[in-house]
PLY file of the C-alpha trace (Angstrom):
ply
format ascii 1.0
element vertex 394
property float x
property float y
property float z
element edge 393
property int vertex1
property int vertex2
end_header
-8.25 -84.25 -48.29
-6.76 -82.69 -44.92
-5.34 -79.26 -45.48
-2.22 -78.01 -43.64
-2.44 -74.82 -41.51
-0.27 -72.39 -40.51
-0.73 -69.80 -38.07
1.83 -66.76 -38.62
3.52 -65.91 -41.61
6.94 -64.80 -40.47
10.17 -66.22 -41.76
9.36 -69.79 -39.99
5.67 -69.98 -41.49
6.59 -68.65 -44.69
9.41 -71.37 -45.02
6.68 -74.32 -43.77
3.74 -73.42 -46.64
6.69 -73.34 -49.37
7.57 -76.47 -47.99
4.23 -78.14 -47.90
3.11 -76.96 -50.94
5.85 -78.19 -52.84
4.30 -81.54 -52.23
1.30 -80.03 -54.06
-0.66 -80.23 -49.98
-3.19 -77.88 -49.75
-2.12 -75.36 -47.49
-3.46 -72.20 -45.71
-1.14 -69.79 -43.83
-3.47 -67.33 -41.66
-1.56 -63.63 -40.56
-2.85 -61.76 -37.68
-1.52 -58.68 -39.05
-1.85 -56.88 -42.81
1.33 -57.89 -44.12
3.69 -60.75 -43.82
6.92 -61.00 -42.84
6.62 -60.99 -38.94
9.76 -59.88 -37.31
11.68 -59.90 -40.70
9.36 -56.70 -41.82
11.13 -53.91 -43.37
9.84 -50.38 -42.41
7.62 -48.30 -45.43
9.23 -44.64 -45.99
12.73 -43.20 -47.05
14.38 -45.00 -44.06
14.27 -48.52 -44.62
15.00 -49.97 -40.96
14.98 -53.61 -40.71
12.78 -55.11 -37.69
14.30 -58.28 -37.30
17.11 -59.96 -38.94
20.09 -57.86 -40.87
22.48 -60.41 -42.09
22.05 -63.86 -44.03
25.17 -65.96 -42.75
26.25 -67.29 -46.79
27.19 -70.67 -45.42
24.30 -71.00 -43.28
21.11 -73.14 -44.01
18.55 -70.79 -44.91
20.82 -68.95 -47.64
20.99 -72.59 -49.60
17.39 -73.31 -49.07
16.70 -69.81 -50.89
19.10 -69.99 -52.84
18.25 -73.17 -54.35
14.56 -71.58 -55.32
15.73 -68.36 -56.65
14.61 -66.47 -53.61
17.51 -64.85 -52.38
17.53 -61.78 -54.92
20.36 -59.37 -54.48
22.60 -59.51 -51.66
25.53 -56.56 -51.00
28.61 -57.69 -49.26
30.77 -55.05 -47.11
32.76 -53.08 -49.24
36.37 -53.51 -48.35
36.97 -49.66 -47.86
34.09 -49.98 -45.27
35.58 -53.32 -43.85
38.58 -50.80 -42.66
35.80 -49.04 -40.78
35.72 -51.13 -38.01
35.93 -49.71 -34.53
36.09 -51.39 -30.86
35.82 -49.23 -27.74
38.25 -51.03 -25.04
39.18 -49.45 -21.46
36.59 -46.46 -22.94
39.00 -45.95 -26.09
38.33 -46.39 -29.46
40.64 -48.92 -31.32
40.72 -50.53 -34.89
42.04 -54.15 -34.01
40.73 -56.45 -31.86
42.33 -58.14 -29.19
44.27 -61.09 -29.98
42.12 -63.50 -27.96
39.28 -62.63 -29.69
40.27 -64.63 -32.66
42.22 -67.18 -30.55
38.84 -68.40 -29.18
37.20 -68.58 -32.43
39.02 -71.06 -33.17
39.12 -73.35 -30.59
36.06 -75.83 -29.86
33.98 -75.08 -26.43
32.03 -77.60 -24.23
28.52 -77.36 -24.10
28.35 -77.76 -20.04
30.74 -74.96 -19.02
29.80 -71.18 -19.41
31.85 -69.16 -22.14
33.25 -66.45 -19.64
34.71 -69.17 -17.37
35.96 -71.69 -20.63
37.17 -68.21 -22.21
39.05 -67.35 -19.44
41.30 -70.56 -18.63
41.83 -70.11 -22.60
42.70 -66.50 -23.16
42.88 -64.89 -19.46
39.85 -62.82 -17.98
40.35 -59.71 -20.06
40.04 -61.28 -23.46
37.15 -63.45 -22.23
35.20 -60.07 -21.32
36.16 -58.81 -24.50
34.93 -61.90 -26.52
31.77 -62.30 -24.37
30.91 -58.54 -24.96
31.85 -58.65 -28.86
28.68 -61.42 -28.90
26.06 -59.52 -27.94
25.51 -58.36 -31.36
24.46 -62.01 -32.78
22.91 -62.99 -28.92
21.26 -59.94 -27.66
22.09 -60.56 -24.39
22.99 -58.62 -21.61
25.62 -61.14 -20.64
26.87 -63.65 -23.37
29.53 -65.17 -20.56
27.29 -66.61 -18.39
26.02 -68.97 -21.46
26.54 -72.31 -22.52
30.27 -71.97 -24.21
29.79 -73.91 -27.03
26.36 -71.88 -27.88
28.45 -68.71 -27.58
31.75 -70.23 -29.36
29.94 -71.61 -32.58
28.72 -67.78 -32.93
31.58 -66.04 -32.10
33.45 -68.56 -35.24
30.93 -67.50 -37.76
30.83 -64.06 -36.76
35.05 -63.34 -37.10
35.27 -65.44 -40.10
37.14 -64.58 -43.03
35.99 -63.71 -45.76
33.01 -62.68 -43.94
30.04 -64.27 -43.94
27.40 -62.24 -43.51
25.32 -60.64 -46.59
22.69 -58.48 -46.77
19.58 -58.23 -48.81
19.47 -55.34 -51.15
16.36 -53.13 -50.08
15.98 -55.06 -46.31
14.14 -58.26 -45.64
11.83 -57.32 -46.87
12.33 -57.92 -50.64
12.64 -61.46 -49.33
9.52 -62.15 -47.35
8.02 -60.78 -50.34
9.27 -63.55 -52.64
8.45 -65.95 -50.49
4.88 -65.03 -50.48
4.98 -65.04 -53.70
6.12 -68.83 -54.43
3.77 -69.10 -51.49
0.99 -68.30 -53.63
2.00 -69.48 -56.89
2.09 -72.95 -55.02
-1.42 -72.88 -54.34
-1.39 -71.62 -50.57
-4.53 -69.71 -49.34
-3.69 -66.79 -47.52
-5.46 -65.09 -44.61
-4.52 -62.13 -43.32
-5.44 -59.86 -40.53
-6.93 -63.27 -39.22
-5.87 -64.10 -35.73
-6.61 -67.17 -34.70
-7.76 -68.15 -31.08
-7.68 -71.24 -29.30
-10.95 -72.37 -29.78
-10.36 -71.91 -33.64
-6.95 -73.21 -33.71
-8.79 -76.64 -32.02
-11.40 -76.62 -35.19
-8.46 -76.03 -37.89
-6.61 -79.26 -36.03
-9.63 -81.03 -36.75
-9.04 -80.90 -40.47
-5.59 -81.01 -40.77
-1.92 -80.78 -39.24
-1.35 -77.09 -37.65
1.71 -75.95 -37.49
2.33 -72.57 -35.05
4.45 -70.48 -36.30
4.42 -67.43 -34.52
6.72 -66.12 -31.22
6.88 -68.32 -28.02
4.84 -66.55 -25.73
1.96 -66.34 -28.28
2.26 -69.84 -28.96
2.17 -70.57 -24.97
-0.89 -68.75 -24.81
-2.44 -69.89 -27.89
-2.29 -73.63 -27.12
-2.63 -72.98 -23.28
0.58 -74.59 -22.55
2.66 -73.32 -19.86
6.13 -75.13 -20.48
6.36 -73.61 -24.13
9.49 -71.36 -22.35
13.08 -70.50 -23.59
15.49 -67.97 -22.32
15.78 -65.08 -25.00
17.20 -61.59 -24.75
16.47 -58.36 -24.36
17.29 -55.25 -26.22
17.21 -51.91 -27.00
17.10 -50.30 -30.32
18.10 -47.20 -31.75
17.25 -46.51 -35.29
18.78 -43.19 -37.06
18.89 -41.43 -40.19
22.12 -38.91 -39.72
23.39 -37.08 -42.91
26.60 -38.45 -44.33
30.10 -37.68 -42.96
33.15 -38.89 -44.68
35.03 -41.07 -42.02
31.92 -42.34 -40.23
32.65 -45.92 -38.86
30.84 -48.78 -40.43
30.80 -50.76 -36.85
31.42 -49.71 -33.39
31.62 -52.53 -31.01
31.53 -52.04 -27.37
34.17 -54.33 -25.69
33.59 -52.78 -22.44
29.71 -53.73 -22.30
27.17 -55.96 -24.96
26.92 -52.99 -27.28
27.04 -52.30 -31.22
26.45 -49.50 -33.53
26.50 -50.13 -37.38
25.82 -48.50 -40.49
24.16 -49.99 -42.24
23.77 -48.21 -45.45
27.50 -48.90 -46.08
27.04 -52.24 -47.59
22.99 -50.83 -48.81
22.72 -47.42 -49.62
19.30 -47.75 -50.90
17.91 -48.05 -47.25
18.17 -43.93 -46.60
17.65 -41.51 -48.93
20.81 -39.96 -50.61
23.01 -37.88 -49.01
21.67 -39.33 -45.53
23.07 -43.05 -43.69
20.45 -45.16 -41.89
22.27 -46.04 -38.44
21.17 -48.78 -35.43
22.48 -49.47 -32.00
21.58 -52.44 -30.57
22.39 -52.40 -26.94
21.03 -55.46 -24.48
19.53 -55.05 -21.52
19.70 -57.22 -18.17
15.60 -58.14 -17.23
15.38 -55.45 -14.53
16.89 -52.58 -16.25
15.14 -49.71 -17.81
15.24 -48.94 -21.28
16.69 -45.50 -21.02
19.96 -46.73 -19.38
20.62 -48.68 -22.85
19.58 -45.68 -24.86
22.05 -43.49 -22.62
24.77 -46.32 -23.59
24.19 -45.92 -27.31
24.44 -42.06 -27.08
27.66 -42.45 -25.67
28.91 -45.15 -27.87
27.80 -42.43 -31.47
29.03 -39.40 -29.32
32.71 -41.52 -28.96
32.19 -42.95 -32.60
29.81 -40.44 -34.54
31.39 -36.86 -34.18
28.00 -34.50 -34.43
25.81 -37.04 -35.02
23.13 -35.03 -32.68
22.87 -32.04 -35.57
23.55 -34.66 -38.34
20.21 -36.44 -37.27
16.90 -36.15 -39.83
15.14 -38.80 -37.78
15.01 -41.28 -34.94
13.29 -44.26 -33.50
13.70 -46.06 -30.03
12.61 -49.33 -29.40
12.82 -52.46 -26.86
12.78 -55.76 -28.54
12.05 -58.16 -25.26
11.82 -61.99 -25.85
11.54 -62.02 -29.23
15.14 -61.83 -30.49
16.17 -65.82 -30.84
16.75 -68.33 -27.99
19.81 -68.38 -25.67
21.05 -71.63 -24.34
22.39 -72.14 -20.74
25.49 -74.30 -19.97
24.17 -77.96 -20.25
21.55 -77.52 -22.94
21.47 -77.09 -26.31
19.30 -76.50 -29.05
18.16 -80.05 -28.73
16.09 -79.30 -24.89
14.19 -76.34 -26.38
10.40 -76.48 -26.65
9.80 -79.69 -29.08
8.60 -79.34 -33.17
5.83 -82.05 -32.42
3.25 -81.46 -29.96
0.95 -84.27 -30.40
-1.84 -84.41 -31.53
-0.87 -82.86 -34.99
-0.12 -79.46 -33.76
3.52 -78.45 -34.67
5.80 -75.57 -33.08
8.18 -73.51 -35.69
10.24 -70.24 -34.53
13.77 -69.35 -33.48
13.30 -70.65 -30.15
12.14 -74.19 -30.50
14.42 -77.13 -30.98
16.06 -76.51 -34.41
19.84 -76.15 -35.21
21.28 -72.68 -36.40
21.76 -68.69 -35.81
19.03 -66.66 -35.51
16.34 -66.32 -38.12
18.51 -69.88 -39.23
16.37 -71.83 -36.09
13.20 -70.41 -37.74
13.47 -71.37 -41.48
15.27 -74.98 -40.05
12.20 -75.25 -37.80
9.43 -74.17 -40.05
11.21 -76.79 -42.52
10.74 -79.59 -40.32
7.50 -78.61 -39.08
6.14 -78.80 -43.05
7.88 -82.28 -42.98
6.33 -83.51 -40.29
3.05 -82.59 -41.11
3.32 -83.57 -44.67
4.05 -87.27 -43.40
0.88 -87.34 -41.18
-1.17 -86.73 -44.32
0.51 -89.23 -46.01
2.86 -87.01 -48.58
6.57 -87.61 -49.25
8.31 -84.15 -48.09
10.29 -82.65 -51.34
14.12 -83.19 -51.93
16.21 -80.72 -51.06
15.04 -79.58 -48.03
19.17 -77.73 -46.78
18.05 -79.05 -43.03
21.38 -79.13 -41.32
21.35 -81.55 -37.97
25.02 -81.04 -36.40
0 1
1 2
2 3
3 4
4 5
5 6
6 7
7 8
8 9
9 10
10 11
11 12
12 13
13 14
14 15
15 16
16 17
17 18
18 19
19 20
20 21
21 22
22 23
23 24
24 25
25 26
26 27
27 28
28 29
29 30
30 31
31 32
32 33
33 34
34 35
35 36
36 37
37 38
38 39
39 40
40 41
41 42
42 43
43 44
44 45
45 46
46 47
47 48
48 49
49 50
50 51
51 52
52 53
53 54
54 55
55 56
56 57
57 58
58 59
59 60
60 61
61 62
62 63
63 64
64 65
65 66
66 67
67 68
68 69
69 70
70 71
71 72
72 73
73 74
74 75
75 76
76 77
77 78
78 79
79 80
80 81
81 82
82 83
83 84
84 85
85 86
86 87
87 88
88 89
89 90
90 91
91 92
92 93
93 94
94 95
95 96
96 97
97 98
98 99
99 100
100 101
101 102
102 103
103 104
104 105
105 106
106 107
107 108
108 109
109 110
110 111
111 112
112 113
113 114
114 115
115 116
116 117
117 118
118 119
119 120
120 121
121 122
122 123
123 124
124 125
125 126
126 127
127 128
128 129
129 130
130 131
131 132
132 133
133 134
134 135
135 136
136 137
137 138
138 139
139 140
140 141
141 142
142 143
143 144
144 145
145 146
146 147
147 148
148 149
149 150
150 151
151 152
152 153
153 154
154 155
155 156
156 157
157 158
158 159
159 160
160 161
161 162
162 163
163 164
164 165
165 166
166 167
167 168
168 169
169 170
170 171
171 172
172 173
173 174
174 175
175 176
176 177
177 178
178 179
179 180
180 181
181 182
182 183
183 184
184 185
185 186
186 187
187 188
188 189
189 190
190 191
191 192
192 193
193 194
194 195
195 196
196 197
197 198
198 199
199 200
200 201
201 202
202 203
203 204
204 205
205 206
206 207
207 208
208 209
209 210
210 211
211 212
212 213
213 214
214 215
215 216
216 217
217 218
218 219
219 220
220 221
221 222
222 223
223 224
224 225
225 226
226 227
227 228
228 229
229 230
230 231
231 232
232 233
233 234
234 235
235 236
236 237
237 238
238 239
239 240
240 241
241 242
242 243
243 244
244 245
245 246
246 247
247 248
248 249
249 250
250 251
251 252
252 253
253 254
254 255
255 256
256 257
257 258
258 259
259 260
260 261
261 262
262 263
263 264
264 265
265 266
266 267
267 268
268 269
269 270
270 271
271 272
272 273
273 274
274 275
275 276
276 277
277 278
278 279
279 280
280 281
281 282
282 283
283 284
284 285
285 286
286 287
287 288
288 289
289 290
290 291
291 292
292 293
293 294
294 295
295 296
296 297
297 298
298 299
299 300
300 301
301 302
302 303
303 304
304 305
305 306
306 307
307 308
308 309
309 310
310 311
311 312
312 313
313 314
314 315
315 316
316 317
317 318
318 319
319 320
320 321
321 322
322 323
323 324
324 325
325 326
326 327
327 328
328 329
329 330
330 331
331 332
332 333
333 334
334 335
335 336
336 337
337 338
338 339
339 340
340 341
341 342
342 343
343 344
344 345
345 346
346 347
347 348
348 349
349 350
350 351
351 352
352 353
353 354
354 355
355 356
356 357
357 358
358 359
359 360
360 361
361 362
362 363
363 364
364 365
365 366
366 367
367 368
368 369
369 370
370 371
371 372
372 373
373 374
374 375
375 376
376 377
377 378
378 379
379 380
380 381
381 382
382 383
383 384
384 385
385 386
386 387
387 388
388 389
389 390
390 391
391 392
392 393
């Protein structure tokens, strides 16, 4: 009997050997590193930092396809007392509404050939579209959300202002979810490898015995199947992780109007991520290809020194990082999810991540993907896929 294989056991190849092996294929999912999870790992220790996703969007597709299997576990919801803790820095000042054309464009649908800044600014005038443009950065990181496709940035900026909200967040970081999923994983029947990285000459044998599907980042997966055109545009950001010890009246967010820029609590809605009397903070601040990394760190100083009184003594611990095209795909004007790097390769190898051509937000493109990847492999070995998949094909 061919066996499915999967190489990388992040969100996308977690959500493919589920899939699979719910059609009772055999199925082996092979890790390069020790534990699972890949860019949806939760940091060990008191501070609980998320390295990939934060939110699950509750009307998106991966929150049904989890929630349908009793893998979704606890989720908190921002408290409304927090929800007044919203802050926007505008002309260098904070604020605690947003402009008006902020919400006006949500609302309105955007073409998929015309960049946002320019379709954002025949709607709402040049200073909202800044404004609106900016505001994105947090569910793009990009250094410049305007100069994409308007309809990529529109659909975003709708989910993101919606009300009631719909982001959630898992209780104890994403953790607690990878780990479920390896878990079903397992109790399915799937064989998993880790600290087993796979090269090209070995992912040629596995394809010899069975559909692979690759389900790690895109520039692994150009390398691994020696494949130049496996390219998408992603962003580039810098992160700043902090632990600083509570002080009544902290803002929950801080979102930089005048640049891409965002600074959120996140123990607001999960206190369990920082020990007590401490709040786990992050700053995500994008970065245009050419610029150093300290220039976004400076940013996200000033954006705590204008929004976190003190924070400097308040701080138990700190961690800087650059995440640098490995945060989700961006789409240009005239493309769409649709022209990024195809599922099927040929030759039963199979793409899955959250830059290949899959439908949704985020870490959404990777469990959609890593769905249809498991499909599509499942028919080549001659196995009905299993009801219920939650793909959503707009």
């Amino acid at each position: 009997m061919q066996r499915i294989h999967i190489v990388g056991a992040g969100l996308a190849g977690l959500a493919a050997a589920v899939t699979a092996a719910e059609s009772r294929a055999p199925v082996t999912l092979y890790e390069a590193h020790h534990t699972l999870g890949g860019r949806a790992r939760t940091a060990e220790g008191p501070y609980l930092t998320n390295e990939g996703p934060h939110a699950l969007y509750r009307r998106g597709p991966h929150w049904a396809w989890l929630e349908r299997r009793n893998l979704l576990g606890p989720v908190a919801s921002v408290p409304p007392l927090e929800g007044t803790r919203f802050l926007f820095r505008r002309n260098g000042a904070l604020r605690r509404t947003p402009p008006l054309a902020l919400l006006r464009l949500a609302r309105r649908r955007a073409p998929v050939d015309t960049d946002f800044h320019s379709w954002a600014s025949r709607q709402a005038g040049e200073d909202g579209a800044r404004a609106a443009a900016h505001y994105m950065g947090v569910a793009l990181f990009h250094h410049d959300p305007g100069s994409l496709s308007a309809a990529f940035v529109q659909e975003r900026l709708r989910r993101a202002t919606a009300l009631p909200p719909e982001a959630r967040y898992p209780v104890g970081g994403w953790a607690q979810i990878v780990e479920r999923m390896a878990t079903r994983a397992w109790n399915l029947g799937v064989r998993i490898e880790t600290a087993e990285r796979i090269g090209t000459g070995a992912l040629q044998d596995l394809a010899r015995t069975g559909p692979v599907i690759v389900a790690t980042h895109l520039a692994a997966a150009r390398t691994l199947l020696d494949d130049p055109a496996l390219t998408w545009d992603s962003g580039r950001t810098a992160l700043i992780d902090l632990a600083v010890r509570t002080r009544r009246g902290d803002p929950f967010i801080l979102s930089d109007l005048d640049a891409p820029g965002w600074i959120e609590r996140f123990t607001a809605q999960d206190p369990t991520l920082a020990p007590q009397g401490e709040q786990l903070v992050q700053g995500q601040i994008p970065l245009a290809p050419d610029a150093p990394r300290a220039e976004a760190l400076h940013r996200a100083e000033q954006l705590l020194d204008l929004g976190f009184p003190g924070w400097r003594d308040r701080t138990t611990w700190r961690r800087d990082s650059l995440a640098a095209g490995r945060t989700g795909a961006v789409d240009r004007p005239g493309t769409t999810w649709r022209d990024r790097p195809a599922i099927d390769r040929g030759d039963g190898i199979l793409l899955a991540g959250d830059q290949v051509a899959a439908p949704g937000l985020l870490s959404e493109v990777s469990f959609n993907s890593g769905i249809e990847a498991a499909a599509l492999a499942l028919a080549r070995i001659g196995r009905a896929a299993p009801e219920g998949l939650g793909l959503k094909r707009p």
